[in-house]
VEXTORTI-242559 format. One record per residue (C-alpha): x, y, z; residue in three letters. Coordinates in pm, whole numbers, padded with zeros to 5 digits, always signed. Example, Ala and Ser with C-alpha at 12.3 -4.5 7.8 and 13.67 -1.06 7.14 Angstrom:
2
+01230-00450+00780ala+01367-00106+00714ser
END
This chain:
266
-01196+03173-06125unk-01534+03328-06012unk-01503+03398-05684unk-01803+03438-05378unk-01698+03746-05156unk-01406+03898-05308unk-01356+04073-05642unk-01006+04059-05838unk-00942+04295-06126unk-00660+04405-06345unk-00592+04736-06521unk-00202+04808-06712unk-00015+04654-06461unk-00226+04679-06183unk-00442+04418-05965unk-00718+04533-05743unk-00833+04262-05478unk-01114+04365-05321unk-01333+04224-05012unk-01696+04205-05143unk-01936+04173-04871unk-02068+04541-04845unk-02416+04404-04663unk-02198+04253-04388unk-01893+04499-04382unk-01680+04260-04538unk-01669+04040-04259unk-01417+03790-04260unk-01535+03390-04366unk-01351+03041-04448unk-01516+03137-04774unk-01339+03441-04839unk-01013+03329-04652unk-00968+03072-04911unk-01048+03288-05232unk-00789+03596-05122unk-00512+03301-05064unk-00611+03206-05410unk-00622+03556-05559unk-00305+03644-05423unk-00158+03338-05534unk-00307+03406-05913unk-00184+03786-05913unk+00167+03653-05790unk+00191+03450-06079unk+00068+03673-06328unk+00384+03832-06489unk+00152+04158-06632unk+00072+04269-06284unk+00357+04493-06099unk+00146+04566-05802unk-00151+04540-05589unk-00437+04720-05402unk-00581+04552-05145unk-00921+04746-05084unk-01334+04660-04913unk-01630+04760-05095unk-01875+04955-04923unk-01824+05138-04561unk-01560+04932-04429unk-01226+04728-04521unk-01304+04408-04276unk-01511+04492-03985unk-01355+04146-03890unk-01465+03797-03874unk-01825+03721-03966unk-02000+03607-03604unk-02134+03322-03797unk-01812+03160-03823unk-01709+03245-03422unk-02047+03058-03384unk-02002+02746-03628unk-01633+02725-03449unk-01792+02721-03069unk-02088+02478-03163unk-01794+02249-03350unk-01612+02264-03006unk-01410+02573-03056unk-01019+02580-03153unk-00875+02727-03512unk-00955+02429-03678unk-01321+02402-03624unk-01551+02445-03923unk-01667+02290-04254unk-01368+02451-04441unk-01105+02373-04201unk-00987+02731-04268unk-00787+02746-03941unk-00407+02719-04041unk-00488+02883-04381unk-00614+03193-04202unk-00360+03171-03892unk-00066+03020-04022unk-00079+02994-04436unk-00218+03341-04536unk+00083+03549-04372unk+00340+03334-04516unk+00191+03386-04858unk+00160+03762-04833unk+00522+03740-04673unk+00647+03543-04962unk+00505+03754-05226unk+00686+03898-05511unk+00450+04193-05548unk+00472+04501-05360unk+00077+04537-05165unk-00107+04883-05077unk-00372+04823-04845unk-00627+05104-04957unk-00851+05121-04595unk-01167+05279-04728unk-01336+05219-04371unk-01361+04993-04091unk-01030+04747-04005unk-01136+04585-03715unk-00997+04253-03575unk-00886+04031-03896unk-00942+04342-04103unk-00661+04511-03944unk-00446+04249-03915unk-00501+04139-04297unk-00354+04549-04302unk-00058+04491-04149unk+00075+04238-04423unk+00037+04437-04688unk+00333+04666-04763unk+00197+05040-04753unk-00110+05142-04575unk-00381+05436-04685unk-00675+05518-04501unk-00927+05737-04610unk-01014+06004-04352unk-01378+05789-04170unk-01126+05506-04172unk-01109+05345-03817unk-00874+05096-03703unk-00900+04846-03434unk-00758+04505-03251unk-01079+04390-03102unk-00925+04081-03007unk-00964+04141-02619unk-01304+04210-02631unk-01377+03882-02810unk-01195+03688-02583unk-00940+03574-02826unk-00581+03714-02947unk-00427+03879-03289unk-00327+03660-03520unk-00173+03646-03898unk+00190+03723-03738unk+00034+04082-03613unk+00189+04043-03268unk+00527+04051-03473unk+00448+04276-03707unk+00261+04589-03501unk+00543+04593-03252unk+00789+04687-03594unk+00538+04924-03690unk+00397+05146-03414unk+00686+05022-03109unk+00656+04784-02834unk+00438+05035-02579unk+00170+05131-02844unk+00152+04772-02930unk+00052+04686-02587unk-00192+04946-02562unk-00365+04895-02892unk-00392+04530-02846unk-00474+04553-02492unk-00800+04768-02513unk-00920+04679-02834unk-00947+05034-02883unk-01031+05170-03209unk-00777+05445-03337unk-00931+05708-03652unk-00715+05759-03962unk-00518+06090-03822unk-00392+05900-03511unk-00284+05592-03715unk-00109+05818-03956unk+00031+06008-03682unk+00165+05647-03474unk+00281+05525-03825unk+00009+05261-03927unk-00113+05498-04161unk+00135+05620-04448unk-00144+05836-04530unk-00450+06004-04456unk-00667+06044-04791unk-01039+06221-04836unk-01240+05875-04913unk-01349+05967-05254unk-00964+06014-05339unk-00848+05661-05206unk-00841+05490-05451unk-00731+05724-05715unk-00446+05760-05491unk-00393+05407-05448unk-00348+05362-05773unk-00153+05680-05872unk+00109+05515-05631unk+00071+05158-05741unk+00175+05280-06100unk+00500+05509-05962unk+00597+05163-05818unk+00484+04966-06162unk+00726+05197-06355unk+01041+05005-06155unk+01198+04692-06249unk+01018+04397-06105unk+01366+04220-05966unk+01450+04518-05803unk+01136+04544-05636unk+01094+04166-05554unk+01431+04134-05411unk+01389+04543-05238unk+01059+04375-05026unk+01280+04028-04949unk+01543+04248-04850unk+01317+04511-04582unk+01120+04240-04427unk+01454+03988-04381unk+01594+04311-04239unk+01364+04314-03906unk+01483+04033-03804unk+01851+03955-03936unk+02151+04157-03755unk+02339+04419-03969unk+02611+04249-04030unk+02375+03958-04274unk+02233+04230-04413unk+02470+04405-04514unk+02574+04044-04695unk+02270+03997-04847unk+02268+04322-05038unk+02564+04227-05157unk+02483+03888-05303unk+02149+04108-05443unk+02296+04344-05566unk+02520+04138-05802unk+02268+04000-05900unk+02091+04297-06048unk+02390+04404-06234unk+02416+04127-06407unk+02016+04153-06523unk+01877+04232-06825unk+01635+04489-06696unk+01938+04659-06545unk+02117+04701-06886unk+01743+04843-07045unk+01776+05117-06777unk+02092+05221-06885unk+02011+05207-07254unk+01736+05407-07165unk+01905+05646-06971unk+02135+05714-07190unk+01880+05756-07520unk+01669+05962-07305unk+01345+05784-07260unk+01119+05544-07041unk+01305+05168-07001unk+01098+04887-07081unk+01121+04623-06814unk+01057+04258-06842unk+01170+04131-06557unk+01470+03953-06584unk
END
């Protein structure tokens, strides 16, 4: 599919989704809200790719939603719903799910600006870089409005309850070295590096059995909610699973004839 403001690319095992409005700082549209659901959905299915980068061309990740559409929504009488595409609960409700659900493990390469959706669209991918100009902000305040895509769940996980508040209180915007340093940020990377590192990672991960990492992300995110005691359950029902797989048995073939497994996933 050719798609308007986004561009989605594969290399070995890797897909690269990346927001493609440099002229307006990749600011957020219905338009582009309904190609990354459908870009993520493609690169979920695609049994080739064993991890994404989720990346912005130009200066900035997202620099948040395009005023455009916070103008088409007022003059349509305002609400999440309001707009030609009736992008609301796609953006709000469907898009989180979606990256919650997915069987892909996501690194969010912040080559700029993440302001408003842009950092919330952050927060649902699994590992966050930012190169060193990045800046990263909840604007939401300031706009008269509130964070959305499950953030107000998610930050709290992420940074603790108290920074939460503060960060999504004054719409402040916090530079890569502080959101490394509150744990946004798994790391800080020169911008001419980012993606090179992005993708240095994304292989390291690609080199792992797919079931094992599918059923590893299922596992951490049930975990921030579930008590201990399902947990500890789960792992077990998982974990018998995976011995029974046929990607386990490859890694102990190849273990034992000293060289790289070959995983399929299954």
């Amino acid at each position: 599919m050719a798609y308007e403001t986004i561009l989605l690319e594969q290399h070995d095992a890797i897909a690269t989704i990346t927001l493609n409005r440099p002229q307006r700082l990749n600011a957020w549209t219905p338009v582009m809200g309904a190609e990354l659901s459908d870009a993520f959905r493609s690169v979920d299915r695609d049994r080739n790719v064993r991890a994404v980068i989720f990346t912005g061309a130009g200066r900035a990740f997202c620099a948040g939603a395009d005023m455009d559409f916070f103008a088409g929504q007022i003059s349509a009488g305002g609400g999440t719903t309001a707009g030609e595409h009736g992008s609301g609960p796609t953006r709000v409700e469907e898009f989180p799910q979606l990256m919650r659900r997915l069987s892909k493990p996501i690194i969010a390469a912040i080559n700029g600006y993440a302001l408003g959706v842009g950092a919330t669209m952050s927060l649902l991918c699994d590992i966050r870089l930012a190169a060193a100009e990045a800046k990263v902000g909840f604007l939401f305040p300031r706009m008269g409005v509130m964070a959305e895509l499950g953030s107000t769940f998610l930050l709290p996980r992420i940074v603790g309850l108290a920074r939460a508040f503060e960060m999504m209180f004054t719409g402040k915007q916090y530079g890569a070295t502080e959101c490394e340093r509150l744990g946004l940020a798994n790391q800080v990377v020169p911008g001419d590096a980012l993606l090179d590192r992005a993708r240095t990672l994304a292989l390291e991960i690609a080199e792992c059995a797919p079931l094992s990492l599918q059923l590893t992300r299922q596992a951490l995110y049930q975990g921030q909610s579930e008590t201990f005691e399902a947990q500890v359950r789960y792992e077990g029902f998982v974990l018998e699973h995976l011995y029974r797989t046929a990607d386990h048995a490859e890694a102990v073939r190849a273990f034992k004839e000293k060289r790289s497994p070959r995983f399929e996933g299954r």
